[in-house]
N, C-alpha and C positions, 0 to 999 in steps of 0.2 A: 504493500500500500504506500509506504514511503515515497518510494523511488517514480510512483505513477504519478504521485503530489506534485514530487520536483518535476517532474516531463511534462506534466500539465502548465505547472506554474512558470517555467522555464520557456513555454510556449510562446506564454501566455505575454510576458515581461520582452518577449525579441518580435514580437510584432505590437506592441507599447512603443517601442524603443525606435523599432523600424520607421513607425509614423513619427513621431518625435525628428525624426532623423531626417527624414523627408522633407518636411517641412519646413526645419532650417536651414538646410542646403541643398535640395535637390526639389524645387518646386515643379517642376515640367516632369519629373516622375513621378512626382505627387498627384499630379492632374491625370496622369494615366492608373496610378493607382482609386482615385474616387470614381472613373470611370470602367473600371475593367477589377476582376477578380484574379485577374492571373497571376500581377506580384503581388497580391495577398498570399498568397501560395510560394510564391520565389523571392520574398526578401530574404532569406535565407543570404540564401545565393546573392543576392542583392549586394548585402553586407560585406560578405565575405569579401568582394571586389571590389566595394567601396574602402573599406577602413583597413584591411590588409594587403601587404605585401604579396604577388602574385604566387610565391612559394608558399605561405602559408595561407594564403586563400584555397591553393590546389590539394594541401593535404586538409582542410575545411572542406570542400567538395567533395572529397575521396571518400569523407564519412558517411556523408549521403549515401553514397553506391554500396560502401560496405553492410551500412544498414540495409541497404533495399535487395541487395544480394544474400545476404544471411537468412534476412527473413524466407524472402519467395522459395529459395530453395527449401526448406524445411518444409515450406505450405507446400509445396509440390509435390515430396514424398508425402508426405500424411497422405495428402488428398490420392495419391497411386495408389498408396497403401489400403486406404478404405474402399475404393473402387475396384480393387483384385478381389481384397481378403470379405469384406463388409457384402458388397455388393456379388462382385460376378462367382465367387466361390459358394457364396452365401446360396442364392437366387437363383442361379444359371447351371454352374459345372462344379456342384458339389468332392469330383473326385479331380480336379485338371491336376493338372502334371504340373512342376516346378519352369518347367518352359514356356507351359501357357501362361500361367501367374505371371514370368518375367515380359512376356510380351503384351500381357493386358496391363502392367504397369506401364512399360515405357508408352503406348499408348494412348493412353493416361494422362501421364505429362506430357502428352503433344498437345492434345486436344485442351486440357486447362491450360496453359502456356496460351495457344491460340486465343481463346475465347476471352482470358486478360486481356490480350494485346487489341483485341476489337473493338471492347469495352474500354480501354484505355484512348483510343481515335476519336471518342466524341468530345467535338471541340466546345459541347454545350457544358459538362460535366466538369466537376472539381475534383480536385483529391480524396476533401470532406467530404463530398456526396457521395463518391465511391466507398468512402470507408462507412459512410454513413446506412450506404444500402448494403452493405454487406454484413454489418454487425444485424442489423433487422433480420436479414434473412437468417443468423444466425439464431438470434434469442426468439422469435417468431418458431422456427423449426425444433431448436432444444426448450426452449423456457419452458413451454406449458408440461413437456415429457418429464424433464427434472422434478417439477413442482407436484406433478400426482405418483412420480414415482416413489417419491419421499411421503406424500400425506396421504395416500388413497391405494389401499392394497386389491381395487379391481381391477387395476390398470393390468392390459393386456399386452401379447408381443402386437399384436395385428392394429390394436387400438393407437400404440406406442409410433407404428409406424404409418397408419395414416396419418394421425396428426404431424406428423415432419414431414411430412408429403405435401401436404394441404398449405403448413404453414408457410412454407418456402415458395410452392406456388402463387400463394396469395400476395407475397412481399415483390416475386417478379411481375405479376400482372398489374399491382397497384403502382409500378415504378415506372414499367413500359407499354404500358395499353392507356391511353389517355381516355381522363373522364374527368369529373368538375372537383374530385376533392382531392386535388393534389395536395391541398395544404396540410393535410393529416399525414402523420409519418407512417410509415408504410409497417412502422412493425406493431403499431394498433390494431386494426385489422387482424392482421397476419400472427398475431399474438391468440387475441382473441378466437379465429377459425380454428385453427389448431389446436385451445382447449376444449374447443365442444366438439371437434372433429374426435378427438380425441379421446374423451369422456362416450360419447354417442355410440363407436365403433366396439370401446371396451365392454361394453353395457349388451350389445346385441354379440359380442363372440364367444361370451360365458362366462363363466368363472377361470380363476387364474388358478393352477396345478397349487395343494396341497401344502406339498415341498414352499413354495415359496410363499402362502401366507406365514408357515412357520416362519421363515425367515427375515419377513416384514414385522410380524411379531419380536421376535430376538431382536432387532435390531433397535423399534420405538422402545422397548425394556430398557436397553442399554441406553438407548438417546436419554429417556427419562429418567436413568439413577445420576448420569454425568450433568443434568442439569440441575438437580435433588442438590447436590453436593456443595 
């Protein structure tokens, strides 16, 4: 939690700073800044060329990349990883060979690589909006599964997985199918469809095996003596 404070607040203090800066000596990039979003997004970079030395601007810059490199890579396996093992072993080819798993991951990371880079060409779009539709489709698809997995011992596998079905389609149709309530954030909706998709689906597939209300049981036990305490 600390360290999200300082990333926020560190944010928050270099585009303070940015405009500050602007406006005592760079007025004509000021005037493209009230008019455009773009270097709301690249004072960064801004800075770095303004008040430093081209060598230490370059290893300032270099962070950026390092950061956007570390991450994607990581997000790339996961996402291969959950589309072989989650998905196509799961669903499709319960017995594939080590071959095929390798070649449905690399695949994988073609096709999400791609579909980034798409999503990244729209010239209407920010960094923010992106990060912004992506966490919705996030908490939309996991939120409401967490929250009855933890307090509602009907929840089913089938219930479990239409609601992340529903939620994440709702957050891309509410982002890319135009209609008049854009102003709503896309992961209300999409929050919301996904708990009653959710609740709806678990309630009409039966009851959950046995084995695991015992295990829902032992678990609120334990949650309620560590909170007793």
């Amino acid at each position: 939690m600390t360290w999200m404070i300082g990333t926020v607040l560190g944010s928050l203090l270099l585009g303070f700073f940015g405009i500050a800066y602007l406006q005592q000596f760079d007025t004509d990039t000021m005037l493209k800044f009230d008019a455009s979003q773009e270097l709301s997004e690249t004072i960064f970079i801004y800075l770095s060329k303004a008040l430093f030395h081209p060598l230490i601007g370059g290893f300032l810059l270099s962070a950026i990349l390092a950061a956007v490199m570390s991450t994607i890579s990581s997000q790339l396996l996961v996402t291969s990883s959950s589309m072989t093992e989650d998905i196509y072993k799961t669903f499709f080819n319960k017995h594939a060979t080590a071959k095929n798993m390798l070649i449905i991951s690399r695949i994988s990371v073609l096709v999400v690589a791609v579909v980034a880079f798409l999503l990244a060409l729209d010239p209407q779009e920010s960094i923010l909006g992106l990060v912004g539709n992506a966490w919705a489709g996030f908490g939309a698809a996991f939120g409401p599964l967490v929250i009855l997995s933890l307090l509602w011992k009907r929840t089913t596998a089938m219930g479990a997985l239409s609601g992340m079905l529903v939620g994440g389609a709702t957050v891309l149709l509410w982002v890319y199918v135009p209609h008049a309530y854009k102003d709503v954030y896309e992961i209300i909706p999409g929050f919301l469809l996904s708990f009653l998709t959710t609740v709806a689906v678990s309630l009409m597939t039966g009851r959950v095996p046995e084995e695991v209300e015992g295990e829902f049981e032992e678990v609120r036990e334990i949650v309620g003596r560590e909170n007793n305490r």
